[in-house]
C-alpha positions as CSV (number, residue, x, y, z in Angstrom):
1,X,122.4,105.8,120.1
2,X,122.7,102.6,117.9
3,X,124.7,103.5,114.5
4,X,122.4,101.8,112.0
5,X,124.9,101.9,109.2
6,X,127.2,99.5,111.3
7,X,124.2,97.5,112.2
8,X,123.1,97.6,108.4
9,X,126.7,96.2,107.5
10,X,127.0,93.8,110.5
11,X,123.8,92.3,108.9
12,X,124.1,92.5,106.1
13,X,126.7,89.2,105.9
14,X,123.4,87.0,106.4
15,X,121.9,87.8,103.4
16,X,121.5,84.2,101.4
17,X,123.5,84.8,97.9
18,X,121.4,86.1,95.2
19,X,118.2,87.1,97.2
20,X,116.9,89.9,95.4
21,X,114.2,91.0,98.7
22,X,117.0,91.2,100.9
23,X,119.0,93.9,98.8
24,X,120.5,97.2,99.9
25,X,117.1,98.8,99.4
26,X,115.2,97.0,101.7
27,X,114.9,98.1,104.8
28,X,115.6,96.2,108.1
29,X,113.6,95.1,111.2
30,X,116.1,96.2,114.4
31,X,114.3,94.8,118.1
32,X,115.7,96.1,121.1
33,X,114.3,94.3,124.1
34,X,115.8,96.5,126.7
35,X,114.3,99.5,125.5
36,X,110.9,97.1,124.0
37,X,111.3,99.2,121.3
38,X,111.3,97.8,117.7
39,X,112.9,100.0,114.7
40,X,111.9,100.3,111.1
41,X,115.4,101.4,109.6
42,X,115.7,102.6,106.0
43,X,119.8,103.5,105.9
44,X,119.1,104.9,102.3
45,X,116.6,107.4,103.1
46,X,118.2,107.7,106.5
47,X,114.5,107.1,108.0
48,X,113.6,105.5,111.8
49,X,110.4,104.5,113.1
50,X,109.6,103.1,116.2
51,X,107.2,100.8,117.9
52,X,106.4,99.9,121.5
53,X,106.8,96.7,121.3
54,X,106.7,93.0,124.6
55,X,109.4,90.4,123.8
56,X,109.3,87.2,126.6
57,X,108.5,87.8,130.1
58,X,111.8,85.3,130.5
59,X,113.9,87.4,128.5
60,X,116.2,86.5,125.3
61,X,117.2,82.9,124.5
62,X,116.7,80.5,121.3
63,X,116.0,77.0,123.3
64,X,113.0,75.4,122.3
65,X,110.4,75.4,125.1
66,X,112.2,78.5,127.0
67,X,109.7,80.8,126.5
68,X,112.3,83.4,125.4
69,X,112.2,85.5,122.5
70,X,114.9,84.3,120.2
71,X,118.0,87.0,120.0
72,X,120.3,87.3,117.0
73,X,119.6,87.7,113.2
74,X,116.3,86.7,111.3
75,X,114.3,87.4,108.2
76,X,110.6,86.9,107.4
77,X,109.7,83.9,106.3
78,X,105.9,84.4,105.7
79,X,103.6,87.3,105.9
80,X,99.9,86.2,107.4
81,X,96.5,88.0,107.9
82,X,97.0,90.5,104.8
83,X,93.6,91.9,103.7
84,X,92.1,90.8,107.1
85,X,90.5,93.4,109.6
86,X,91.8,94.5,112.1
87,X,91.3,92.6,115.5
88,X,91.3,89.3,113.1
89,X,92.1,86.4,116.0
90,X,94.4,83.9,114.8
91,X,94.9,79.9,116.0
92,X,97.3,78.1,114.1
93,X,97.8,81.5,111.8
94,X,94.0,80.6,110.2
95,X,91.7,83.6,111.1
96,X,88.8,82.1,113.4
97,X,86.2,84.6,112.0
98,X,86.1,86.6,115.3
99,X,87.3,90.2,116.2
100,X,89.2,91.2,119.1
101,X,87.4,93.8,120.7
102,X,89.5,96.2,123.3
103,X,86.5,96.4,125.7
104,X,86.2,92.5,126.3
105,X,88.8,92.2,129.2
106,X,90.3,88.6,128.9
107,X,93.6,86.6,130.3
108,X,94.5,84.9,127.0
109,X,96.7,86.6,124.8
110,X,95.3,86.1,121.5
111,X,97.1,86.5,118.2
112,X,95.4,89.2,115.9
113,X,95.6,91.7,112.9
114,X,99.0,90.3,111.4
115,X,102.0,87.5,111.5
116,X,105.3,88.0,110.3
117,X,106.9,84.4,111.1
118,X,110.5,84.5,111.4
119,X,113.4,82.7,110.3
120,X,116.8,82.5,111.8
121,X,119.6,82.7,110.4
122,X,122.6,81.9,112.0
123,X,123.4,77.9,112.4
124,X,123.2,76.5,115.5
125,X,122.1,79.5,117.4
126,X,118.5,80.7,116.2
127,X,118.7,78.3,113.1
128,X,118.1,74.2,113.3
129,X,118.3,71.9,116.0
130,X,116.3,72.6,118.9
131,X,116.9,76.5,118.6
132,X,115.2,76.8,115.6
133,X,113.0,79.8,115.5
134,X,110.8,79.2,112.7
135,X,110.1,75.7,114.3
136,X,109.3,77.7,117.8
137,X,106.6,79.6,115.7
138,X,107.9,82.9,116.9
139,X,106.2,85.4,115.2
140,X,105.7,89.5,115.2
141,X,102.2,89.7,115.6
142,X,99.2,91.7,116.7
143,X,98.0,91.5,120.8
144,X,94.3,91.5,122.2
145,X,96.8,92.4,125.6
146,X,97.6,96.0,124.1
147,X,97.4,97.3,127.6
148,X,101.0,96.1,128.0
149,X,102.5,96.5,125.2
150,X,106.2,98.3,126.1
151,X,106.7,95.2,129.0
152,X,108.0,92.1,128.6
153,X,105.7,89.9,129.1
154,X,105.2,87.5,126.1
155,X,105.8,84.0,125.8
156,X,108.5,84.4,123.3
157,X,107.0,86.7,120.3
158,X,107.0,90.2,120.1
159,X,104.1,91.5,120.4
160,X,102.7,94.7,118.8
161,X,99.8,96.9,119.3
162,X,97.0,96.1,116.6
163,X,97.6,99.7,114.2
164,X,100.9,99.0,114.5
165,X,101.5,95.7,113.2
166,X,99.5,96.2,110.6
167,X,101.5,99.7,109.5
168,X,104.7,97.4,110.1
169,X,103.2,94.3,107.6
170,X,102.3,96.5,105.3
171,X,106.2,98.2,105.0
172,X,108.2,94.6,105.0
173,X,108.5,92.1,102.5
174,X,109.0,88.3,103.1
175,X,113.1,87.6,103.2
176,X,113.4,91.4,104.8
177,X,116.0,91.4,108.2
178,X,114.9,91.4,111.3
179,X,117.6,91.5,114.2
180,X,117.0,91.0,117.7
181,X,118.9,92.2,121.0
């Protein structure tokens, strides 16, 4: 089992100086793509929760136009779809005034409920150039394809079931920590 006090301290050397949202008190995003599992870790209160989560069908890698989810050490850059019902479909993160609904079967995977966009933050491997994941638009977001959530089978985000993304949005701030392995 993954000591999140080390992790905490590992990750904690990315914090930008004098960012008052990425403080001891906050807690982090930890995404293992092995286990599709992502982790909600409060090392004050000593408090875990977990979500199935789908990273990329191609597994982990930061090039542009991979297809991989981007590994390494991120924060949240901007929350979107706050307020919005659930089942909100996104394009272009702009709700299109239309409602996922579980029963429609459909191929596209459509972006709904919530967006956390990342951010990386470690130079030249998910930050700038063409590894850049806030460029990629690699987001944690909401699926209409809930019926796989726990496989990998995205196109680079991590995908989350609908109440849980939301649950998730509604715990993080923008500038929280998000790791991925």
């Amino acid at each position: 089992m993954m000591n999140w006090e080390d992790l905490y301290r590992q990750s904690v050397g990315f914090v930008p100086a004098g960012n008052q949202a990425l403080a001891d008190e906050r807690p982090i995003i930890y995404i293992d793509s092995e286990q599709q599992c992502l982790y909600l870790i409060d090392v004050e209160d000593s408090q875990t929760r977990n979500y199935r989560v789908s990273t990329a069908a191609n597994g982990l890698g930061n090039q542009v136009g991979s297809n991989k989810t981007p590994y390494g050490v991120h924060r949240i850059k901007e929350k979107v779809g706050g307020g919005q019902q659930k089942g909100t479909i996104f394009k272009s993160r702009e709700p299109t005034g239309k409602i996922f609904d579980p029963l429609d079967i459909r191929d596209e995977d459509e972006i709904t409920s919530r967006i956390l966009w990342l951010d990386g933050l470690e130079l030249g491997i998910n930050q700038g150039g063409d590894s850049d994941t806030h460029s990629r638009f690699i987001y944690i977001h909401g699926t209409s394809d809930e019926a796989r959530i726990g496989l990998p089978v995205s196109i680079g985000c991590v995908r989350m079931s609908n109440d849980d993304v939301i649950d998730l949005f509604d715990e993080v701030l923008v500038n929280d920590l998000v790791i991925i392995r």
